[in-house]
C-alpha positions in Angstrom: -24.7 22.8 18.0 -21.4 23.0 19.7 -18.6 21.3 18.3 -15.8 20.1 19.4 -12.8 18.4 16.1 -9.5 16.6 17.6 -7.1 16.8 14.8 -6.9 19.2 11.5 -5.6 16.7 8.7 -7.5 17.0 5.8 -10.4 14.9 7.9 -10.6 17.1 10.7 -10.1 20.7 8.8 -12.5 19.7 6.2 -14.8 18.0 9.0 -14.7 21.2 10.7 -14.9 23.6 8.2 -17.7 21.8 6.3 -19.7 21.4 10.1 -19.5 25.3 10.4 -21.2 26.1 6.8 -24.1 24.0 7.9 -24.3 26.6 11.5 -22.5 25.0 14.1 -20.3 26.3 16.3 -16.9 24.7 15.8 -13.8 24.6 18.0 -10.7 22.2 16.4 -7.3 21.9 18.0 -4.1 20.0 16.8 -0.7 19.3 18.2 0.6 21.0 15.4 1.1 24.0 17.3 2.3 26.4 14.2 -0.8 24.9 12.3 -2.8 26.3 14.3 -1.7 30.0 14.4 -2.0 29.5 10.6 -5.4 28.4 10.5 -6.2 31.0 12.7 -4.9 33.5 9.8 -7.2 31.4 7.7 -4.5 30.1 6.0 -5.1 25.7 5.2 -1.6 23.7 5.9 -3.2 21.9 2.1 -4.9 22.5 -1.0 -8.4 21.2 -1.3 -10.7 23.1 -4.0 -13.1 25.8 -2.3 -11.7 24.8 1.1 -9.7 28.6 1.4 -12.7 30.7 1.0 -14.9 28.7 2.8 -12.4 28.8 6.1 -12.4 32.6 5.5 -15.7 32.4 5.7 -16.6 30.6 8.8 -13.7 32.5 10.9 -15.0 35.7 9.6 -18.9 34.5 11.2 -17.2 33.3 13.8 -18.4 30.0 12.8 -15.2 28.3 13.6 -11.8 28.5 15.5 -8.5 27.1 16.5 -8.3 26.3 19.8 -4.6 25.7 21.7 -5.4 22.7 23.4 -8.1 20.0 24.0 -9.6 22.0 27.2 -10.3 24.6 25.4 -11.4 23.1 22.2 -14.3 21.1 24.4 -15.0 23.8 26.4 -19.2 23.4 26.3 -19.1 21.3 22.8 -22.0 18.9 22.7 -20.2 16.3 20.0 -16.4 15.7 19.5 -15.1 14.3 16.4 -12.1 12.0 16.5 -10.1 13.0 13.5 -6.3 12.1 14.6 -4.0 10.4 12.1 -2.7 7.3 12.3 1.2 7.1 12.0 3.2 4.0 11.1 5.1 1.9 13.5 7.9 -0.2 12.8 6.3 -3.9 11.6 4.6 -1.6 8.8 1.1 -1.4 11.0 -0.4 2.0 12.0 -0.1 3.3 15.5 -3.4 3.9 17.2 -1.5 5.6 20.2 -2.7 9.4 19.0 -6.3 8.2 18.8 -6.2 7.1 22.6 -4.1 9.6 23.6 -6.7 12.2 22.2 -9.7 10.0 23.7 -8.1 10.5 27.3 -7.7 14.1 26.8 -11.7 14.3 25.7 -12.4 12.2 28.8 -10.6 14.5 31.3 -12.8 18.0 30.1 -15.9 16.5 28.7 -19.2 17.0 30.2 -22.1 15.3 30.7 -23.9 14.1 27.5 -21.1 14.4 25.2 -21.3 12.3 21.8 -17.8 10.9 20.9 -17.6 10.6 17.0 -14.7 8.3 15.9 -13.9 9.5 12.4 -10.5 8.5 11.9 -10.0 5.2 10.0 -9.8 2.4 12.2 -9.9 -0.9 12.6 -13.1 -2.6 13.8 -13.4 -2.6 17.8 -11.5 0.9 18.4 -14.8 2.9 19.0 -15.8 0.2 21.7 -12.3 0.3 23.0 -12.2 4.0 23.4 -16.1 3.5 25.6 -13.9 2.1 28.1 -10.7 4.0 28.0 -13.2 7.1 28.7 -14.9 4.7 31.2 -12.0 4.4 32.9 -11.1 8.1 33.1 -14.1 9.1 34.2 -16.6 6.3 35.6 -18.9 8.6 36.5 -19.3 10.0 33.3 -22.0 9.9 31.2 -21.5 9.9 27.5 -22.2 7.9 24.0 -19.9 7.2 21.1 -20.3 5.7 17.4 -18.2 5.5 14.7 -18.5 7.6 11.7 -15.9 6.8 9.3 -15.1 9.5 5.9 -15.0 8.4 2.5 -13.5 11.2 1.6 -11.2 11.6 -2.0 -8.8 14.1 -2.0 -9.7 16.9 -4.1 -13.4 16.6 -3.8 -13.1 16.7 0.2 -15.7 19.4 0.5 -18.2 18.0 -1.9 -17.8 14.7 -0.2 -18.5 15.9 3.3 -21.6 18.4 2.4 -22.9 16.0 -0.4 -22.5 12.5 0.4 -22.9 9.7 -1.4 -23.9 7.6 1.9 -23.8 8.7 5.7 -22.9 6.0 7.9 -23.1 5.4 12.0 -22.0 2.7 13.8 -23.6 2.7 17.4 -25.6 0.7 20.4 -26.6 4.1 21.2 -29.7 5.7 20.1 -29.1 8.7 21.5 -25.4 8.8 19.8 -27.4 8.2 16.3 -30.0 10.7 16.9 -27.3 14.0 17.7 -25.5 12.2 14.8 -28.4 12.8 12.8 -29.2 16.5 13.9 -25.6 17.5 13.5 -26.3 16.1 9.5 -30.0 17.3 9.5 -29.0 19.7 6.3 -27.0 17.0 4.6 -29.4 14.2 5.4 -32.4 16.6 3.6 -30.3 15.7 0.0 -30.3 12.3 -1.6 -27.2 10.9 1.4 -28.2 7.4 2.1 -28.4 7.3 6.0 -26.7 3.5 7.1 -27.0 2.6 10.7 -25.1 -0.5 12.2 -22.6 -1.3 15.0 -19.5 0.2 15.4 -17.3 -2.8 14.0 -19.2 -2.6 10.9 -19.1 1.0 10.4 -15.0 0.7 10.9 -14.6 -2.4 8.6 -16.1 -1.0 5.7 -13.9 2.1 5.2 -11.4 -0.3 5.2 -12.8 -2.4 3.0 -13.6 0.1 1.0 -10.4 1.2 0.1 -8.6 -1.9 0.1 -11.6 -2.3 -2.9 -10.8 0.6 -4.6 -7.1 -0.8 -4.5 -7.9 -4.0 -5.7 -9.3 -3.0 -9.2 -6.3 -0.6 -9.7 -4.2 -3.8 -9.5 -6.2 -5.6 -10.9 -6.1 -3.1 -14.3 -2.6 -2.8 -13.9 -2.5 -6.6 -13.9 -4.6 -6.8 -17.1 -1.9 -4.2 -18.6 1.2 -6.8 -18.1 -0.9 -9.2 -20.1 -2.1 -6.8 -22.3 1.9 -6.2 -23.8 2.0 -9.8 -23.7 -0.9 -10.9 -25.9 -1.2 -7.8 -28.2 -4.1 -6.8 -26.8 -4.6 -2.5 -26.0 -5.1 -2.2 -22.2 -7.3 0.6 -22.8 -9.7 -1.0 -24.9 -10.5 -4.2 -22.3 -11.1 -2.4 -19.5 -13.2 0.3 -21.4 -15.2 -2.8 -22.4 -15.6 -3.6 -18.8 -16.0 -0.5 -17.6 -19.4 -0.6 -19.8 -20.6 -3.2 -17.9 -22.7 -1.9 -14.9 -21.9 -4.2 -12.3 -18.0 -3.0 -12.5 -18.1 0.2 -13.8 -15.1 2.4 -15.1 -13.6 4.3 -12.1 -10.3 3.2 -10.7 -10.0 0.7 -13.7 -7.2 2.6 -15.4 -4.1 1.1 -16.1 -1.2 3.4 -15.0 1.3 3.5 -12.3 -0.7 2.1 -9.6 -2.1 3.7 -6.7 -0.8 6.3 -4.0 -1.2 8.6 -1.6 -2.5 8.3 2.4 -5.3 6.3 2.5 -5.2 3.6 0.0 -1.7 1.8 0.6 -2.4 2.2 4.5 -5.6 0.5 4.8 -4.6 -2.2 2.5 -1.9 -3.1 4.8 -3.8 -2.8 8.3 -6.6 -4.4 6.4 -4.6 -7.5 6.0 -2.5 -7.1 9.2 -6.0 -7.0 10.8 -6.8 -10.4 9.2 -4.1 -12.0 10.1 -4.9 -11.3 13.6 -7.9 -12.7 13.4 -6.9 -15.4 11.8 -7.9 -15.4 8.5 -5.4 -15.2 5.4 -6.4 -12.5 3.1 -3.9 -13.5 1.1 -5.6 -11.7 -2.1 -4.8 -8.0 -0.1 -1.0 -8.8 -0.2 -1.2 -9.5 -4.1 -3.1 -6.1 -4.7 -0.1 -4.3 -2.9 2.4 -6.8 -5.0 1.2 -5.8 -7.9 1.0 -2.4 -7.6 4.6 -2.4 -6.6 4.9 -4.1 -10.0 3.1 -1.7 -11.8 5.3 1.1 -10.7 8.3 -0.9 -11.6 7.3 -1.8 -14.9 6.7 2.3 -15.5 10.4 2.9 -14.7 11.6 0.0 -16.5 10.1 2.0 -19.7 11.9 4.9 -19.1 15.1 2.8 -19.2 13.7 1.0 -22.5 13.3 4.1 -23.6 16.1 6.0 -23.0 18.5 2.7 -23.1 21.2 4.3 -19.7 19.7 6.3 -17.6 22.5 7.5 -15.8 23.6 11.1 -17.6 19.9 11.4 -19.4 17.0 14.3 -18.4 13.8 13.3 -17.6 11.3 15.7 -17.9 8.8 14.1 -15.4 5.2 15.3 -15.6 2.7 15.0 -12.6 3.9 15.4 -9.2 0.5 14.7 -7.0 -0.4 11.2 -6.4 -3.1 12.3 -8.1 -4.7 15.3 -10.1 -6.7 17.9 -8.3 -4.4 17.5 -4.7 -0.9 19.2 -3.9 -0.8 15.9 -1.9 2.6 13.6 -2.8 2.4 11.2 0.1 3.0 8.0 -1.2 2.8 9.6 -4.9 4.2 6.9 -7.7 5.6 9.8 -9.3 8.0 10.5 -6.1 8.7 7.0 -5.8 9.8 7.2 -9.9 11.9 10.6 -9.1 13.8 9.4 -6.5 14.6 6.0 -8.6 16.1 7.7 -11.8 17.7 10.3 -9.2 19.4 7.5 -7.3 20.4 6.0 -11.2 22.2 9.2 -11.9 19.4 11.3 -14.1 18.2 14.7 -14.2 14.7 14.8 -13.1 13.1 18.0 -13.9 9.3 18.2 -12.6 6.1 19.8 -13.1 2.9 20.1 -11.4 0.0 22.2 -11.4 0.0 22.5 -7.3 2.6 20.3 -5.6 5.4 21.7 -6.8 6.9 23.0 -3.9 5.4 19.9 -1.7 7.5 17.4 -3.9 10.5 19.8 -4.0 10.5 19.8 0.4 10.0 16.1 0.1 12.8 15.8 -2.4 15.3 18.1 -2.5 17.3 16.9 -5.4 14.4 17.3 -7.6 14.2 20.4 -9.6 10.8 22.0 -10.2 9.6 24.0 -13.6 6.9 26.6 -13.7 5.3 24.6 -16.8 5.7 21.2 -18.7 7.5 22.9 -21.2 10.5 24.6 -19.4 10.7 21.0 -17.8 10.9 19.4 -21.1 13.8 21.9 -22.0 16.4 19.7 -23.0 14.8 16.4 -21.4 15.8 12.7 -23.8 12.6 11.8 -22.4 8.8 12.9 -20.8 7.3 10.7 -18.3 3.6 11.3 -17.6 3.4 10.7 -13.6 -0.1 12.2 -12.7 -3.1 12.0 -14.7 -3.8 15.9 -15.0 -6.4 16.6 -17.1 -4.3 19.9 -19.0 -1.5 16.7 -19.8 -4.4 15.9 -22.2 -3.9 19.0 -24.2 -0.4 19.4 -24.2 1.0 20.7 -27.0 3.1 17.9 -28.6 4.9 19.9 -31.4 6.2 22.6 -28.9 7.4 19.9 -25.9 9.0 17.8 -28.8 10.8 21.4 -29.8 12.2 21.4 -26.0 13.8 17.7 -25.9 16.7 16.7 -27.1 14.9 13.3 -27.5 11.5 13.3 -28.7 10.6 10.2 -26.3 7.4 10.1 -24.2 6.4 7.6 -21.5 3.0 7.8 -20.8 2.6 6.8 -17.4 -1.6 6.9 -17.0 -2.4 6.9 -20.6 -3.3 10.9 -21.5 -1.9 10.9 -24.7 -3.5 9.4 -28.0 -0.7 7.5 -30.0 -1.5 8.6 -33.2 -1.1 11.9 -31.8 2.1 11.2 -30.3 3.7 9.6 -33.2 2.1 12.5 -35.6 4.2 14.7 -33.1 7.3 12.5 -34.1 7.4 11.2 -30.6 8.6 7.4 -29.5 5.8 6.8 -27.6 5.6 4.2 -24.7 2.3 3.4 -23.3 0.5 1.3 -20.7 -0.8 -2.0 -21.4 0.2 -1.9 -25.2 3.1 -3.5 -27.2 5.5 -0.9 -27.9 6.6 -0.8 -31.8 9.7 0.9 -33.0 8.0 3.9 -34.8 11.4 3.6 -37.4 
C-alpha cells in the first residue's frame, strides 16, 4: 500500500520506518528541511534501538523515502498519517496550528479515496475537526479519516509499533477502519488487541493514558516524602504494592519524577482540556505539583549533602529523562544541572547516549566519556537517570575519584549496604537518611 507520513519526530520516523518493514511503500516529508537530506543518507535526527539498520534497510529496498514537500510525499499514497508535533504556546497549552496546517496541505494534493490517519496526540474532537477543514478545501473531495493515536515509549519505539500491546481506531467510517486494518494486517496476525470506537474516544485515551502513567509516578514520589517522615523504606511499600495485580510495579518508583515529551505535555492539555469543558480535574494539577516537588526534594539532598553548593563538583549521573533514549527534553536531570549551575557548582555529566544532546542543550555543562572521569574530583554523585550499568558501578573505584565520598541516589540503583560498605554517605529516596559516623 502507498503511504504517505506528515512529520518525522520519533512518531512519524518510526511510523514510517516500521510501515516499510511490513511492505509498504512509504513517502514521509518534514519541514525540517536539513532532516530530511539526512534521512535520506539514512542517518535518524535520534537514537531509538534497531531504528538505524532498519532505515538502512528500507531505503536500500526502496521501501521508503524522504520526500521535499507534501506534494510529493502524497503523490499516489492511499493513507496519510498525521504525525506533526505539537509545540507550546504561551498560556502553557500546545499549539494545534502544525496539525491543521499539514491537514490543508494533504487536502490540496490528495486524491480520491484517501484515508487520513490522525496519529499525533490530540485532544478529543481534532480528527472530526480536520473532516471539515479538508471539507472545506476540497468539497468535492472524497475521503475518510480516524484517529489512531501511539503509545509509544521511547526506547522501545520499534517494538511498540510492530508488536503492540493494543491497536486502536477511532472512526464513523468503515471503510477508514477496514484500510486501517489492511495497512496492520501483519501486526494484527500477533496477539495486538484490535479496539474500535469514535474518534473522541480514540484521542482521549492517549491522554489519559499518560496523564495515568503520570499519576502513579507522583503518587510514588508522594509515598517517598512520607516515607522519610514515618521511617518507613519507600522501596519496600511500593514493592508491596507493586505485588498486588490490580496495580502492578511499573512507573511506581520513587525517584525524581517524570520527564521527557509526552508525559508533562498531556498532563497539562489533559487538564487545560477539562477545564474547557468544564469540569475541574483538579487531581491532574496535584500529579504535576508533586512532581515538581519531587524534583525539588532531589536537589535539596544534594545541598544536605554537600552543606554549600556554591564552589562544590557534582558528578551527575544520567543525562536522558530516561535510560535507553538520548532524549533530554524535559529530563529531571537537566532541570537538576541547570539548578546547581545557576548555584555556582561544577556539574560534570555522564550518559551512555545523550551526552552531546545535554551538552547543546546546556552549554555550561561539561560531559565525561564514563562515570568515573565525571566523578574525578566530584564532593558528590547524583544518580539522575535510572541506567541499568549505574547498578553495577563500581563503588570502591568512583569513591577513589571524589574528593567526597557522598552519593545521592536519585532513582534508587544503589543498595545501601553497598554504598556504606563502599564508605560512601549515602542519600536515598523515600528513606530516612542516618549519619553513617
Amino acid at each position: 500500500m502507498r503511504i504517505a507520513v506528515i512529520g518525522t519526530g520519533h512518531v512519524g520516523l518510526v511510523t514510517g520506518v516500521a510501515l516499510a518493514s511490513l511492505g509498504h511503500r512509504v513517502a514521509a516529508t518534514d519541514a525540517d528541511r536539513g532532516k530530511m537530506i539526512d534521512l535520506q543518507h539514512g542517518k535518524a535526527p535520534f537514537f531509538e534501538p534497531g531504528l538505524d539498520a532498519l532505515l538502512t534497510r528500507t531505503l536500500r529496498e526502496g521501501r521508503i523515502r524522504f520526500s521535499a514537500g507534501v506534494a510529493e510525499a502524497m503523490d499516489g499514497a492511499e493513507l496519510v498519517f498525521v504525525c506533526v508535533g505539537r509545540p507550546p504556546v504561551g498560556n502553557g497549552d500546545r499549539s494545534l496550528g502544525a496539525v491543521e496546517d499539514a491537514v490543508r496541505a494533504i487536502a490540496r494534493h490528495a486524491s480520491d479515496g484517501l484515508v487520513i490517519v490522525v496519529k499525533s496526540t490530540v485532544p478529543p474532537g481534532t480528527t472530526n475537526r480536520v473532516k471539515r477543514v479538508v471539507a472545506s478545501e476540497r468539497p468535492e473531495l472524497r475521503f475518510d479519516a480516524c484517529a489512531s493515536p501511539e503509545f509509544l515509549r521511547e526506547g522501545h519505539a520499534l517494538e511498540d509499533t510492530l508488536h503492540p500491546a493494543r491497536l486502536v481506531i477511532g472512526s464513523d467510517s468503515s471503510r477508514a477502519i477496514h484500510r486501517l486494518k489492511e495497512v496492520y494486517a501483519e501486526v494484527l496476525e500477533g496477539d495486538t488487541a484490535l479496539i474500535e470506537t469514535d474518534a473522541p474516544s480514540a484521542e482521549l485515551a492517549k491522554l489519559a493514558s499518560n496523564a495515568f502513567l503520570a499519576l502513579k509516578v507522583s503518587y510514588a514520589n508522594a509515598l517517598a516524602r512520607l516515607s522519610e517522615r514515618v521511617g518507613a523504606h519507600a522501596h519496600d511499600v511500593t514493592a508491596i504494592m507493586g505485588a498486588d495485580e490490580r496495580i502492578g510495579m511499573r512507573f511506581l518508583e520513587a525517584g525524581a519524577g517524570y520527564g521527557g515529551y509526552c508525559l508533562p505535555k498531556d498532563v497539562a492539555t489533559l487538564e487545560r482540556l477539562s477545564a474547557r469543558a468544564g469540569y475541574d480535574f483538579g487531581m491532574l494539577r496535584e500529579v504535576d505539583r508533586v512532581n515538581r516537588e519531587a524534583l525539588e526534594g532531589v536537589y535539596a539532598k544534594v545541598e544536605e549533602a554537600v552543606w554549600n553548593i556554591e564552589g562544590k563538583t557534582v558528578a551527575l549521573l544520567g543525562l536522558a529523562f530516561k535510560a535507553g533514549t538520548d532524549d533530554v527534553r524535559a529530563a529531571p536531570a537537566i532541570a537538576l544541572a541547570e539548578r546547581l549551575l545557576m548555584e555556582g557548582a561544577r556539574v560534570i555529566g555522564f550518559d551512555p547516549l545523550a551526552g552531546e544532546q545535554a551538552r547543546r542543550v546546556l552549554p555550561a555543562l561539561e560531559v565525561a566519556s564514563d562515570p568515573y572521569a565525571a566523578a574525578e574530583g566530584a564532593h558528590c554523585a547524583l544518580i539522575a537517570t535510572e541506567w541499568p550499568e549505574f547498578r553495577d558501578l563500581d563503588l570502591m573505584r568512583l569513591g577513589s575519584a571524589m574528593a567526597t565520598r557522598t552519593l545521592v541516589d536519585g532513582r534508587n540503583m544503589i543498595d545501601p549496604g553497598r554504598a556504606r560498605a563502599a564508605g560512601f554517605d549515602h542519600f536515598a529516596i523515600g528513606m530516612r537518611h542516618t549519619d553513617p559516623s
